[in-house]
VEXKE-251274 format. One record per residue (C-alpha): residue in three letters; x negated, y, z negated. Coordinates in Angstrom, 3 decimals, decimal comma. Each point is the difference from the previous one (the first is absolute). Layout:
! VEXKE-251274
    aa         c1         c2         c3
   ALA          X          Y          Z
...
//
This chain:
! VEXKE-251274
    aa         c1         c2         c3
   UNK     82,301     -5,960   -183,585
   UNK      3,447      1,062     -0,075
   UNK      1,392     -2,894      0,886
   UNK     -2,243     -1,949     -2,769
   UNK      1,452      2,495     -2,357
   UNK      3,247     -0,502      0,850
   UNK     -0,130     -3,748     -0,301
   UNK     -1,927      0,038     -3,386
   UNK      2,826      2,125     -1,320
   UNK      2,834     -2,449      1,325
   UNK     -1,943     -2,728     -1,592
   UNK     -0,495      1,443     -3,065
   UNK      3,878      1,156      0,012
   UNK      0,495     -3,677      0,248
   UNK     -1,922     -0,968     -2,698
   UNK      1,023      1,975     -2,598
   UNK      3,992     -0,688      0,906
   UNK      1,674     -2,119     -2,874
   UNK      0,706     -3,577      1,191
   UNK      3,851     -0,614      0,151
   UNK     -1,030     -2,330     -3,036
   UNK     -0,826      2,708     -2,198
   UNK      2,996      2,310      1,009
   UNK      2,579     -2,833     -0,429
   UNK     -1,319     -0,390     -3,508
   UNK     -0,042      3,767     -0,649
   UNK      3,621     -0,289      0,989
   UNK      1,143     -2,658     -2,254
   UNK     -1,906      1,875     -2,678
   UNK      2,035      2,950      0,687
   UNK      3,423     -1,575      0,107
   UNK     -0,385     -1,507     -3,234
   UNK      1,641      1,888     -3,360
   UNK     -2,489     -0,845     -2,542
   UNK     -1,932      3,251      0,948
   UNK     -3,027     -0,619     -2,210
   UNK     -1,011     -3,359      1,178
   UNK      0,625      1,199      3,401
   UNK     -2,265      2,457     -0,315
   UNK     -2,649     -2,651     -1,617
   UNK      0,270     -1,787      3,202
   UNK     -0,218      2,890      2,578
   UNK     -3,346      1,016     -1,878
   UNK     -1,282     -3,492      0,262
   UNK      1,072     -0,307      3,734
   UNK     -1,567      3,907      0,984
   UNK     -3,063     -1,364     -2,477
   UNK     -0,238     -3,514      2,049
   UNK     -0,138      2,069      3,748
   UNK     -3,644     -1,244      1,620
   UNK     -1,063      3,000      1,495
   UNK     -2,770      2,171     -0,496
   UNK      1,064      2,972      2,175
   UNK      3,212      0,322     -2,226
   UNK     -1,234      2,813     -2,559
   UNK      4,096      0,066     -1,337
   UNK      3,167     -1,854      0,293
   UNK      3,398      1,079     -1,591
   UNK      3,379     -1,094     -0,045
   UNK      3,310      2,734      0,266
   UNK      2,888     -1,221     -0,934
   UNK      3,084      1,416      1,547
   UNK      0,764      3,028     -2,884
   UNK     -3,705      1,099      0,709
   UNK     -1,561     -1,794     -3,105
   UNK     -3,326     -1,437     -0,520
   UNK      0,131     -3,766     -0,071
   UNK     -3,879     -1,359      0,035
   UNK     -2,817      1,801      0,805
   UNK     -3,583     -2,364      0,864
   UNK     -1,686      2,763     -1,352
   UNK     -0,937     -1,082     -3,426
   UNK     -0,970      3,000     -1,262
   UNK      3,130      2,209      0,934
   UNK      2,744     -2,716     -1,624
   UNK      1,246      3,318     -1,907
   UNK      2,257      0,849      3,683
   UNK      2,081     -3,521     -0,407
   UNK      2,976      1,540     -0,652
   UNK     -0,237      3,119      1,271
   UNK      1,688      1,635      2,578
   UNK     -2,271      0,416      2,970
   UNK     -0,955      3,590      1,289
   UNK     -1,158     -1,161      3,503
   UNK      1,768      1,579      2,313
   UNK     -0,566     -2,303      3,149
   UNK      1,296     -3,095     -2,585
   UNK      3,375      1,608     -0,534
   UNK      0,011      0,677      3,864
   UNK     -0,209     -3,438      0,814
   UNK      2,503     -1,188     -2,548
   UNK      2,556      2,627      1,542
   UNK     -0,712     -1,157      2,953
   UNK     -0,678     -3,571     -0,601
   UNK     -2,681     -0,109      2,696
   UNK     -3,544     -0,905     -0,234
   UNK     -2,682      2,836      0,565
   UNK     -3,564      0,104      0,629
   UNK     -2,440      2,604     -0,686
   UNK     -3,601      0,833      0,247
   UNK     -1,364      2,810     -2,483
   UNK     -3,146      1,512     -1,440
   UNK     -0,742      0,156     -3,610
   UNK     -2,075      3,474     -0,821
   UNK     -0,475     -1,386     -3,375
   UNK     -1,935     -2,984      1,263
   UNK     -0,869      1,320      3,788
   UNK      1,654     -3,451      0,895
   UNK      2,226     -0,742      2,045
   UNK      3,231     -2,436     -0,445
   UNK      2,682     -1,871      1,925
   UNK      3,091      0,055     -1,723
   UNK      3,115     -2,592      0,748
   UNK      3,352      0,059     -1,650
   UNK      2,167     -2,937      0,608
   UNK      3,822      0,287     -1,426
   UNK      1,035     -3,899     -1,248
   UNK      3,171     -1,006      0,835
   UNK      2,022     -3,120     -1,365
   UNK      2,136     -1,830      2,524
   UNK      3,428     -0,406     -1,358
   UNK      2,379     -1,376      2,969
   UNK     -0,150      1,989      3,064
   UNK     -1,276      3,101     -2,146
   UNK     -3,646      1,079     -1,537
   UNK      0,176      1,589     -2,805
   UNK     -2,970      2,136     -1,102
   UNK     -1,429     -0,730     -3,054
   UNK     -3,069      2,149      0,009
   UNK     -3,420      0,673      1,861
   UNK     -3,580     -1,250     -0,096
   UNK     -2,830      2,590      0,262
   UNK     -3,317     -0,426      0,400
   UNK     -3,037      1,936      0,531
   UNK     -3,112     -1,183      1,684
   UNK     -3,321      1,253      0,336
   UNK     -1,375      0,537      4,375
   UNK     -3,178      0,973     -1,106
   UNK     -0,937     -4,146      1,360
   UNK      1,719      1,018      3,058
   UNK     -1,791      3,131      0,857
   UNK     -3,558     -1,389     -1,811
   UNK      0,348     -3,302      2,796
   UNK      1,084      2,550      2,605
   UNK     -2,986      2,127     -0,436
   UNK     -2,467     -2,761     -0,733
   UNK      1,249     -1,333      3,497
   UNK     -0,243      3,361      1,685
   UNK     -3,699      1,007     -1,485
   UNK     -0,768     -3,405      1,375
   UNK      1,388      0,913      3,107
   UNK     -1,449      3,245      0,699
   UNK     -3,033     -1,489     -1,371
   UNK      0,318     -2,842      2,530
   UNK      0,459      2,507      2,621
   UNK     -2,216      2,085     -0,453
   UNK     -2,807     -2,881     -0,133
   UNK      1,929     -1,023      3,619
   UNK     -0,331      3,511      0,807
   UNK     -3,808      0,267     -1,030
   UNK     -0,586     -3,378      1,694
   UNK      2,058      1,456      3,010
   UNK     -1,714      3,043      0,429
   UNK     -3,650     -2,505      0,000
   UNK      0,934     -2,153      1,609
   UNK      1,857      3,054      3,252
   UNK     -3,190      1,506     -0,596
   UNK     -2,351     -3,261      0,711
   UNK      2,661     -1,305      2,983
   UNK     -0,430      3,749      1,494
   UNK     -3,848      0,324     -0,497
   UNK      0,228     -3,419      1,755
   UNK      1,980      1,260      2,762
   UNK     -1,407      3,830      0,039
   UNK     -3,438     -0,838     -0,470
   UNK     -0,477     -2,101      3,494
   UNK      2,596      2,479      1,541
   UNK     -1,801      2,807     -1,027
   UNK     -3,317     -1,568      1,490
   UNK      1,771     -0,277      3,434
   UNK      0,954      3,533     -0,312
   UNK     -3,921      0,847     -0,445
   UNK     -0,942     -2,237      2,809
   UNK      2,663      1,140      2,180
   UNK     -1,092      4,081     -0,607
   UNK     -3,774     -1,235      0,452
   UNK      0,935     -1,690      3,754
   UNK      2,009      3,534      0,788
   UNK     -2,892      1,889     -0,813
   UNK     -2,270     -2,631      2,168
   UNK     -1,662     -1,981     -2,934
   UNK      0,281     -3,347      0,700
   UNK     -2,299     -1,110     -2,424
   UNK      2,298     -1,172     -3,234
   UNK      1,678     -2,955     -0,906
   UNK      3,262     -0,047     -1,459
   UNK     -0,219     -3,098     -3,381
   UNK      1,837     -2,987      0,294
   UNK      1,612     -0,690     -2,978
   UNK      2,231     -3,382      1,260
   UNK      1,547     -1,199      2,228
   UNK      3,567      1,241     -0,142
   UNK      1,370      2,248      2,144
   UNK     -1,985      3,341     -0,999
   UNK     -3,345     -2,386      0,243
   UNK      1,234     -0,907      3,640
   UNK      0,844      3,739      0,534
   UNK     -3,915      0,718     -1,645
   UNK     -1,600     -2,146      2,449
   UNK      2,193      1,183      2,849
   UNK     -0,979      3,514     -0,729
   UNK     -3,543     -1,420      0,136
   UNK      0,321     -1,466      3,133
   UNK      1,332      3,201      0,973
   UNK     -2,894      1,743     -0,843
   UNK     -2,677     -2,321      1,924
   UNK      2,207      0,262      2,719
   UNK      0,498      3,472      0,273
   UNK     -4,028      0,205     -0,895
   UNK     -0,477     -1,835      2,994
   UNK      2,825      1,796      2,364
   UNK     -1,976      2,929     -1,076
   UNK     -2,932     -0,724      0,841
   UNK      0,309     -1,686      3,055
   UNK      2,407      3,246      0,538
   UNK     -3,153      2,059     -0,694
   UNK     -2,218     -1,848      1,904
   UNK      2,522      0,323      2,946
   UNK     -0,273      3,724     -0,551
   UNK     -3,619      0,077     -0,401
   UNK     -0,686     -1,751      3,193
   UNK      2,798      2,174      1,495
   UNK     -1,855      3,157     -0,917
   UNK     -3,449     -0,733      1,164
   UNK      1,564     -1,402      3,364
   UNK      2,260      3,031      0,188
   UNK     -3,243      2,143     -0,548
   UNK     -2,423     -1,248      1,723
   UNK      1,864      0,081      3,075
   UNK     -1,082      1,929      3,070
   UNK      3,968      0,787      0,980
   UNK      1,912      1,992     -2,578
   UNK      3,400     -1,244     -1,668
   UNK      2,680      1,219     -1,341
   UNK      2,982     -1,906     -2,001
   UNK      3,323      1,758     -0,718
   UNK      2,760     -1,268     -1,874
   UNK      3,644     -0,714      1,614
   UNK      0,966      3,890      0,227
   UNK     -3,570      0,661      1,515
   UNK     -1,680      1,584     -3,028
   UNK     -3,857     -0,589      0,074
   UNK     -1,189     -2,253     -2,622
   UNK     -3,123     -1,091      1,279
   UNK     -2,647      1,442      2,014
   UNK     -3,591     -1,332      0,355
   UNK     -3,271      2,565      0,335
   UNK     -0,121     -0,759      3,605
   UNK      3,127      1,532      0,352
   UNK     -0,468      2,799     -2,794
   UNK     -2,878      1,093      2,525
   UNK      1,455     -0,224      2,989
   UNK      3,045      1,629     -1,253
   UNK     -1,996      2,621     -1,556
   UNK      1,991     -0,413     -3,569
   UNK     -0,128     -1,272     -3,105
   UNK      1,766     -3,090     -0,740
   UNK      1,282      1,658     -3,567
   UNK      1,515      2,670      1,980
   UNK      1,143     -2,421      2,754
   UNK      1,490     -2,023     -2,635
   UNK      3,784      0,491     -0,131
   UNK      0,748      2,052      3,072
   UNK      1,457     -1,494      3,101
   UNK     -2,065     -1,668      2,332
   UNK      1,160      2,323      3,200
   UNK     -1,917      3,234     -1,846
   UNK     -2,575     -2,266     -1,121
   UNK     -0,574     -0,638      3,975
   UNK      1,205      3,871      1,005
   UNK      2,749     -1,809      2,187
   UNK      3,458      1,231     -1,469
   UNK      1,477      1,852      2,953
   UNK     -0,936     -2,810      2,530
   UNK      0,995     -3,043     -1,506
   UNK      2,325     -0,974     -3,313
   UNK      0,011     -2,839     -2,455
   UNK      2,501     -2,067      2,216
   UNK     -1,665      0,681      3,216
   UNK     -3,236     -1,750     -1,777
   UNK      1,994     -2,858     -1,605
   UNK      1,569     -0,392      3,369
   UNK     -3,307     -0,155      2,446
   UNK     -2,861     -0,769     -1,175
   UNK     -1,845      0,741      3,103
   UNK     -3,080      1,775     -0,422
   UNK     -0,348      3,751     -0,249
   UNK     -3,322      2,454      1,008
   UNK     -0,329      2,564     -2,991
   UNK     -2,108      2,828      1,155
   UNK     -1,391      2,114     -2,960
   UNK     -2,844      1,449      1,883
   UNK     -1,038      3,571     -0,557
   UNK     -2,362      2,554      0,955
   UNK     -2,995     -1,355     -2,224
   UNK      0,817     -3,592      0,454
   UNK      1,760     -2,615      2,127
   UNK      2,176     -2,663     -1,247
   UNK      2,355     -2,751      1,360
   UNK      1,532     -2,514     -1,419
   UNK      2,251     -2,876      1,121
   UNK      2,532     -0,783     -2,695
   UNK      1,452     -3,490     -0,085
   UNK      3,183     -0,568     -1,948
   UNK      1,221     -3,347     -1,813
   UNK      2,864     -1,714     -2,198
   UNK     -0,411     -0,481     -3,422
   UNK      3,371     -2,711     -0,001
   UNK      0,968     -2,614     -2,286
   UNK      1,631     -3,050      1,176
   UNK      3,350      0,818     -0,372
   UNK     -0,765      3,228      2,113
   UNK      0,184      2,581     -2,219
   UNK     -2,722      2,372      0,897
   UNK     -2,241      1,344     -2,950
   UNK     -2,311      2,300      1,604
   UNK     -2,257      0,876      2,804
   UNK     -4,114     -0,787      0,752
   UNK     -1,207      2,711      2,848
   UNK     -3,833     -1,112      0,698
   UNK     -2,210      3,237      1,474
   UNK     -2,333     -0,932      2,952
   UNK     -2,439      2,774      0,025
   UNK     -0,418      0,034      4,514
   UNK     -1,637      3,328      0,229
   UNK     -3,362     -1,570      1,020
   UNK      1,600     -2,477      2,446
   UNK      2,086      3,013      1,145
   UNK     -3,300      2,128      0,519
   UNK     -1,672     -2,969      1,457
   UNK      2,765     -0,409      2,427
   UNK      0,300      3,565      0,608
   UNK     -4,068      0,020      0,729
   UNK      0,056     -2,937      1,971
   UNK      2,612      1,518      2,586
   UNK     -1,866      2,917     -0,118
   UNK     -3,111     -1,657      0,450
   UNK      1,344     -1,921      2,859
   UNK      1,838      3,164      1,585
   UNK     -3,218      1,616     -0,222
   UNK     -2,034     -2,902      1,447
   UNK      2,359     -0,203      2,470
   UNK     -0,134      3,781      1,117
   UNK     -3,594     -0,015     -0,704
   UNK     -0,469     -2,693      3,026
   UNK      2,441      1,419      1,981
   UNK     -1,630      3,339      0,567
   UNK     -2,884     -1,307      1,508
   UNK      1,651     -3,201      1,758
   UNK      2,422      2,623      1,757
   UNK     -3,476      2,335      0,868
   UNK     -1,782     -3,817      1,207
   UNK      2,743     -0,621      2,220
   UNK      0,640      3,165      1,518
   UNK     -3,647      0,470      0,592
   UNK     -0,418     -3,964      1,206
   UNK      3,762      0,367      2,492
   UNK     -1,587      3,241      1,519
   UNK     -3,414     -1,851      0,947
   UNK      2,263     -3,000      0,932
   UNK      1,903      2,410      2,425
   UNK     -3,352      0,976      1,754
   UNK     -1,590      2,582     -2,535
   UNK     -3,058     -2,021     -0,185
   UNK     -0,669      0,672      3,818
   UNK     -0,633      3,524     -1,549
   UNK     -3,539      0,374     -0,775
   UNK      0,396      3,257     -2,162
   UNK      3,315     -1,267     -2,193
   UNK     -0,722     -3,566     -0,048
   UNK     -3,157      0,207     -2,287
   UNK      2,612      2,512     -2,546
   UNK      2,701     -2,607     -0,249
   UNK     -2,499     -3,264     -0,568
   UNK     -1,510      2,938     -2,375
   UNK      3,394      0,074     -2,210
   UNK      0,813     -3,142      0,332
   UNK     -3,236     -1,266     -1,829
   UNK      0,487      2,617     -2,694
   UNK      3,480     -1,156     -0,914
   UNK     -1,107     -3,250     -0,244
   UNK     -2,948      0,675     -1,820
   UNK      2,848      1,798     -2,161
   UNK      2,093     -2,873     -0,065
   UNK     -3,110     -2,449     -1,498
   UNK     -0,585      2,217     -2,329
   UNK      3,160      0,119     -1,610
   UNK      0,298     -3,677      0,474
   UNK     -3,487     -0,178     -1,599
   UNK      1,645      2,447     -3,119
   UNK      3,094     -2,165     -0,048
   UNK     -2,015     -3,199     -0,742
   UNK     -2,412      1,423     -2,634
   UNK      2,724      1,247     -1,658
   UNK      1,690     -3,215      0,127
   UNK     -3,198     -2,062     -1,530
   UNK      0,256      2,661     -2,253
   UNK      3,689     -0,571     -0,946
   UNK     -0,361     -4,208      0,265
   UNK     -3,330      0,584     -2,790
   UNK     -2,438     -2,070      2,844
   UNK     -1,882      3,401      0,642
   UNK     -3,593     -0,578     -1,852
   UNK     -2,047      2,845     -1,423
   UNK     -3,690     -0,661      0,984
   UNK     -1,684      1,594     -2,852
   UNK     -3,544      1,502     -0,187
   UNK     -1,893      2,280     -2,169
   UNK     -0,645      3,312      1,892
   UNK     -0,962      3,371     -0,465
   UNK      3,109      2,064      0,352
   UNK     -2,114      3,291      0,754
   UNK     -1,671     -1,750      3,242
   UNK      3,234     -1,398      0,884
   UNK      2,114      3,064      0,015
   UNK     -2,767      2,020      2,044
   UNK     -0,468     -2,718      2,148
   UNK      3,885      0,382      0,940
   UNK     -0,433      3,350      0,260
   UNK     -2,928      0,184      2,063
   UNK      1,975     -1,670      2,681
   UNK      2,673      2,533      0,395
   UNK     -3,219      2,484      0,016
   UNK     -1,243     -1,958      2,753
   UNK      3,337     -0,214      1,670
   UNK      0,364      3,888      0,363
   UNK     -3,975      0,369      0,959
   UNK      0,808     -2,652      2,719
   UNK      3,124      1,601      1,580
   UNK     -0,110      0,644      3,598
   UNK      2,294      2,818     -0,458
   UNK      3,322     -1,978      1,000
   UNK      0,827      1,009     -3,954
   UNK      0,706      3,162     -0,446
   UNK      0,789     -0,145     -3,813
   UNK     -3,525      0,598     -1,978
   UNK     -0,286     -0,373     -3,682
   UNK     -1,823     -0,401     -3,017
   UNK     -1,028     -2,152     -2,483
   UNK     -1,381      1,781     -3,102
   UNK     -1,218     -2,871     -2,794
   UNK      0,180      0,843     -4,002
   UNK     -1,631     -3,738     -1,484
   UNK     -1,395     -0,514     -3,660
   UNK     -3,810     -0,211      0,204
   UNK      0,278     -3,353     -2,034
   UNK      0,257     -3,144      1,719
   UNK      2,894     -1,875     -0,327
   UNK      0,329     -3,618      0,747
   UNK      3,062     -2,039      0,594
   UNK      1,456     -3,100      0,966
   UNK      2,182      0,076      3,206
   UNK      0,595     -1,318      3,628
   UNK     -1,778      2,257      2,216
   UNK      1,893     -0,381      2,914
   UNK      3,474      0,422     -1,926
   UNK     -1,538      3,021     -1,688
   UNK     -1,352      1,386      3,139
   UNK      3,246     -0,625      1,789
   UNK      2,140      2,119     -3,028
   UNK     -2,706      2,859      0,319
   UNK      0,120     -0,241      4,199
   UNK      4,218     -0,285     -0,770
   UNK      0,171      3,433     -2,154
   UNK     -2,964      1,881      1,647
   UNK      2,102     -0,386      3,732
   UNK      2,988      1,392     -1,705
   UNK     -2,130      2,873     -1,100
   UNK     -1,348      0,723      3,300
   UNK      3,041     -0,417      1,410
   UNK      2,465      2,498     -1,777
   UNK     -3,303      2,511     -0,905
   UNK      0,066      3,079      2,372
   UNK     -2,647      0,772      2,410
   UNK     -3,057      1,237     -2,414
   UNK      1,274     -1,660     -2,786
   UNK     -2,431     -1,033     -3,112
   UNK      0,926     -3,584     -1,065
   UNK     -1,607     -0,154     -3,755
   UNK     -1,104     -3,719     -1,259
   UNK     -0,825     -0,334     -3,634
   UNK     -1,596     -2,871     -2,039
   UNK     -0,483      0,154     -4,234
   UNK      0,661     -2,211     -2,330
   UNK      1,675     -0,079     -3,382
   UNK      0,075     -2,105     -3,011
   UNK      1,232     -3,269      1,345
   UNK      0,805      0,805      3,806
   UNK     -1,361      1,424      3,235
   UNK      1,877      2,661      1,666
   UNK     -0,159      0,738      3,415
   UNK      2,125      2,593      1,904
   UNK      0,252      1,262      3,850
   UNK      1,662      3,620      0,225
   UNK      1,117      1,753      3,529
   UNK      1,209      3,033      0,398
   UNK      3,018     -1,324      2,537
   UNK      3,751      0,387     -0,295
   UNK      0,725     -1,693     -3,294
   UNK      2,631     -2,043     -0,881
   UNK      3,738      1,445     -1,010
   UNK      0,399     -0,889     -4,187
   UNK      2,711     -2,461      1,250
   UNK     -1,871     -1,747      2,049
   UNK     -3,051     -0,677     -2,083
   UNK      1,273     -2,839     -2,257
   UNK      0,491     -2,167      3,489
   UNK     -3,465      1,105      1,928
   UNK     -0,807     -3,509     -0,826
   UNK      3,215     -1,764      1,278
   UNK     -0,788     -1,995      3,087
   UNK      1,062      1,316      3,516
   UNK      0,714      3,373     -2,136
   UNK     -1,253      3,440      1,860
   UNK      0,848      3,290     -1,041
   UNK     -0,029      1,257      3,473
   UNK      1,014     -3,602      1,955
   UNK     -0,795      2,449      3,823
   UNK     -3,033      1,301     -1,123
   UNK     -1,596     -3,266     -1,377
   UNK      1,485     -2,401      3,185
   UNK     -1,626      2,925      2,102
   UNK     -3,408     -0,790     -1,775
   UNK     -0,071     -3,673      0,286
   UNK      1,072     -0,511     -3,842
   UNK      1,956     -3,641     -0,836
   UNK      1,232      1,086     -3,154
   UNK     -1,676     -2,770     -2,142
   UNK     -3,329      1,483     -0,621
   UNK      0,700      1,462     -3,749
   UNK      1,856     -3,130     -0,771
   UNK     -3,069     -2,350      0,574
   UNK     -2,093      2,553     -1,715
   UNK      2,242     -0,117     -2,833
   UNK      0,023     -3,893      0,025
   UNK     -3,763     -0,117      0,606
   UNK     -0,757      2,628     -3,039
   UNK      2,727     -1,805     -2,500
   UNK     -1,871     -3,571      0,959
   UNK     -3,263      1,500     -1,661
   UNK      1,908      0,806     -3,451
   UNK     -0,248      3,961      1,435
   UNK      2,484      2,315      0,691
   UNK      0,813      2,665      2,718
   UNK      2,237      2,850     -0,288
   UNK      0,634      3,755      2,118
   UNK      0,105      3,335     -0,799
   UNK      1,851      2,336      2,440
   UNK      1,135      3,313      0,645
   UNK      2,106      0,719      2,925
   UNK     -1,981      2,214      2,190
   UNK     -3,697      0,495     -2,252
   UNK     -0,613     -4,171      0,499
   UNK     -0,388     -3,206     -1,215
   UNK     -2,556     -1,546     -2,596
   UNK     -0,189     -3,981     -0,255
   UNK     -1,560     -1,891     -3,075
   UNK     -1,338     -2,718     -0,552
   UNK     -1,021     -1,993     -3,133
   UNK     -2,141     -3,179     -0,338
   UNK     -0,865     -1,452     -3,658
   UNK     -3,551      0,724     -0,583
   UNK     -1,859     -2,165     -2,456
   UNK     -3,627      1,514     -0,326
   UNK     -2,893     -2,331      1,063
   UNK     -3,580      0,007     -1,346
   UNK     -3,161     -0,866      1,824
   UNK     -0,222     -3,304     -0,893
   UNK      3,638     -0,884      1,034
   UNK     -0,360      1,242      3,573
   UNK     -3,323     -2,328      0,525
   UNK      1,487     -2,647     -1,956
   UNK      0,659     -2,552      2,854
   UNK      1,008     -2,717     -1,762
//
C-alpha cells in the first residue's frame, strides 16, 4: 500500500507539472515590456491549464510581483507583491521546490510546486520569475484508500475463506486421524471391535484401512494368543506332574496347582520369588549350577505328619539365537513309587528271611537224619516232627502270599450270601470253645470267651469263609498274646447303617507307635515272640483286605500293657421278612 501510495503521488506530481509549452510561453510573456497585455496573456495561459487537481496557479515575476493569478475571483493580487514566503525563497535561490501541506481551513491537503522560469540568453539563464501552483491530493489519498478498503476488504474475505476453507482441509485430515486415534486406544485396551471410516483413497484412507487391517489382525493374534493360553492353562492344570516356569534370572512366573500342592504354597505368594526358595534348595544348588546341568534332582520335603518326594526336572527356555529367557522345572511327585519300592524290598527281605528261618531249621533237621539220626528211634520221630511243622509253616505263608496277591491283581471273588451274622459269629466262637474243651492238656494257656451280642438278628451279605477266616485271623492273635486266665470279650450290635463287631483280649497291647502299622504285612510288634508262635506276619493284612473287599472297615484300639480291642464294621442294610424268602 505504500508503494501504491508512493506511485499515485509520483503520478499525480507528473500530471499536474506545466508542459515546457506552457512555461516557454509564460516566459515570453514575461520578457515582454508592454506589462498589461502581458499580464492579459499569462491569465489566459494559467486560465487555459487542463487540470482539475490544480486548485491555483500564479506567476512571480522577479521583483516579487503578482503577474496572473487563474483564480478568477482573487484578480485583486495582480500586482501585488507576494507575501509567500517559500515564493521569495525560490526566487533567491532560483531553484524549484516542492511541498506537501495541510489546509486546517479546508482539512485538505495540497501539493505545492514552485518552478523559477528562466530565459536562455547565450550561455546564461536569466530568471525572469516563478510559476506556482497549488493542487488538491485529496484524489490521491481518496484512490489510495478506495484501493486499500478494497484490499483489506479483499483480504479479509481471503482470510474468512482461508480460515473455511483450513478449517474444512483440517476436519478432513483430523477427522479420519482422530478416528485412528479412537481405534488405536480401543485395540490397547483389547476392543477389537471398531472400524476406523474410510473417507478415500489417499494416503490417510490407505493409512484408515491399514489401521483396520491392523485391528483384524491383532483381533486374530489375540485370540489365537488366547486360545494358546487357554489350552496352555487347562494342560498346565490338569496335569498329574507339577510345573514351574521362571523367567531368565529364575524368578517364578508360573506355577500350576499340581505344583502349588505339592509345594505346599500358594502360587500368589510363589509368584515373584526365586525359584531355589520356591523348591527350599538355596544352599545346595545356585541359579548357574541349574542353567548348567539339568540333571534331575530328589527334593525331599517330608516331615513328621507326612512324606513327600519329588523328582525335579529342569529345562531351557532358549530362543534361536541362544539367548536364554527362563527356566521350566516339572515336579514328579515319586513318593508312592518310592514307598512301593521301599515295601517291595522290604517285602522281599522279609519273604526272604521269612523262608529262611525254617529252610535253615528243614535242613539242619533233614542233614542230621541224613547223617544217621533217623537210625534213632526216640529223635528221629522229633526231627520228621519239625520238619512237617515248618513246612506246614511254609504253605501257609505261601497260601497268605497268594491270597493276598489275588487280592492285589482284583481276581479274588467275594461269594456272597445272605446270613445271619448272630449264628455266624457264635458258630466261630463255639469252635475255639470246643478247641479248649478238647485239649489234651499239651496247652497249658486256658482262656475265655465271654459274648455281649444284640438280641436282634442281624442279617448280612458276606463270604463266609473270608469272614470266618478274618474272625479265626484276630481271635488267634487274641489267644495268643492273652495271659493264662485271660477273658477274651466278643461283641455284636448294630447301629444306624452298619454292624459292628469287636474281639477284646486282655494281652500285651500294642506300643502307640506301633498301632498305625498292626496292619502292615510281615509287621510284628514282637518279630521273636510271634516267629516262636508259628505267626507269618500276613494274617491282619488279609483280614484287612478281606474286610475292605465287603465295603467294611477294621481298625485297633491298644494300650500298651491293659490290651488290644479290634473292630470291625460291615454295612448293614435292614431286611424284612419277605426279602429273606424272596428267592427270586
Amino acid at each position: 500500500m505504500q508503494q501504491l501510495k508512493k506511485d499515485n503521488l509520483k503520478t499525480f506530481k507528473q500530471q499536474v507539472e506545466l508542459s515546457s509549452y506552457i512555461d516557454n510561453s509564460l516566459i515570453n510573456n514575461l520578457s515582454r515590456s508592454d506589462t498589461q497585455k502581458a499580464n492579459a496573456n499569462i491569465r489566459n495561459i494559467l486560465e487555459d491549464i487542463d487540470s482539475s487537481n490544480v486548485t491555483e496557479a500564479q506567476v512571480v515575476d522577479t521583483k516579487g510581483t503578482i503577474r496572473g493569478d487563474s483564480d478568477v475571483n482573487d484578480q485583486a493580487s495582480v500586482g501585488q507583491k507576494t507575501t509567500d514566503s517559500d515564493i521569495k525563497q525560490v526566487l533567491y535561490n532560483e531553484r524549484a521546490y516542492t511541498k506537501s501541506t495541510y489546509d486546517s481551513t479546508d482539512n485538505k491537503r495540497y501539493y505545492i510546486s514552485i518552478t523559477p522560469l528562466f530565459s536562455a540568453s547565450g550561455n546564461t539563464n536569466t530568471l525572469l520569475g516563478a510559476v506556482y501552483l497549488r493542487a488538491s491530493l485529496e484524489p490521491v489519498y481518496d484512490s489510495t484508500n478506495k484501493v486499500t478498503v478494497i484490499f483489506v476488504t479483499a483480504a479479509l474475505i481471503a482470510t474468512c475463506l482461508g480460515l473455511a476453507l483450513a478449517i474444512l482441509i483440517s476436519r478432513a485430515i483430523t477427522r479420519p486421524i482422530d478416528d485412528m486415534k479412537k481405534q488405536t486406544t480401543r485395540i490397547a485396551r483389547g476392543d477389537y471391535s471398531g472400524q476406523v471410516k474410510v473417507y478415500g483413497t489417499d494416503e490417510l484412507g490407505q493409512l484408515a484401512q491399514a489401521v483396520n487391517n491392523l485391528s483384524v489382525r491383532v483381533e486374530e493374534a489375540q485370540e489365537s494368543s488366547e486360545a494358546e493360553r487357554r489350552r496352555l492353562d487347562s494342560v498346565l492344570s490338569h496335569m498329574s506332574d507339577g510345573v514351574i516356569a521362571t523367567d531368565r534370572r529364575g524368578n517364578v512366573i508360573i506355577m500350576n496347582e499340581t505344583a502349588s500342592e505339592n509345594l505346599n504354597i500358594d502360587p500368589s505368594v510363589a509368584d515373584g520369588q526365586s525359584v531355589l526358595d520356591v523348591l527350599n534348595i538355596r544352599g545346595r544348588y545356585t541359579l548357574r549350577d541349574l542353567l548348567e546341568n539339568q540333571d534331575e534332582i530328589v527334593i525331599d520335603l517330608s516331615d513328621e505328619d507326612h512324606e513327600q518326594i519329588l523328582n525335579a526336572y529342569f529345562s531351557l527356555i532358549q530362543r534361536e539365537s541362544g539367548f536364554i529367557s527362563g527356566l521350566v522345572c516339572v515336579l514328579h511327585d515319586v513318593t508312592e513309587q518310592q514307598r512301593i519300592d521301599r515295601e517291595r524290598r522290604e517285602f522281599v527281605s522279609n519273604v526272604s528271611h521269612e523262608l529262611r528261618t525254617p529252610l535253615t531249621s528243614m535242613r539242619s533237621y533233614i542233614e542230621a537224619l541224613s547223617d544217621g539220626a533217623w537210625k534213632d528211634s526216640k529223635v528221629a520221630p522229633h526231627f520228621i516232627k519239625v520238619t512237617q511243622d515248618e513246612t506246614e509253616r511254609m504253605i501257609r505263608m505261601i497260601n497268605d502270599l497268594l491270597s493276598l496277591s489275588r487280592m492285589d491283581s482284583g481276581t479274588s471273588k467275594l461269594e456272597l450270601e445272605l446270613v445271619n451274622l448272630n449264628e455266624l459269629y457264635n458258630y466261630i466262637l463255639d469252635r475255639f470253645d470246643m478247641m479248649l474243651k478238647t485239649d489234651d492238656g499239651k496247652n497249658s494257656k486256658h482262656y475265655t470267651i465271654k459274648r455281649d451280642f444284640t438280641r436282634r438278628e442281624l442279617w448280612v451279605e458276606i463270604d463266609t469263609d473270608k469272614f470266618m477266616q478274618v474272625v479265626d485271623n484276630i481271635m488267634n492273635n487274641a489267644i495268643k498274646y492273652s495271659p493264662d486266665g485271660g477273658v477274651i470279650t466278643c461283641r455284636l450290635l448294630e447301629t444306624h447303617s452298619h454292624v459292628i463287631l469287636s474281639i477284646s483280649d486282655q494281652g500285651l497291647g500294642v506300643p502307640k507307635k506301633d498301632v498305625a502299622h498292626i496292619f502292615d504285612r510281615f509287621f510284628r510288634v514282637d518279630k521273636a515272640r510271634s516267629r516262636a508262635q508259628g505267626g507269618t506276619g500276613l494274617g491282619l493284612a488279609i483280614s484287612k483286605e478281606v474286610i475292605e473287599m465287603h465295603g467294611g472297615k477294621i481298625w485297633v484300639d491298644s494300650i500298651e500293657g491293659k490290651g488290644s480291642t479290634f473292630y470291625i464294621s460291615l454295612p448293614y442294610e435292614e431286611y424284612s421278612e419277605e426279602d429273606l424268602w424272596d428267592e427270586s
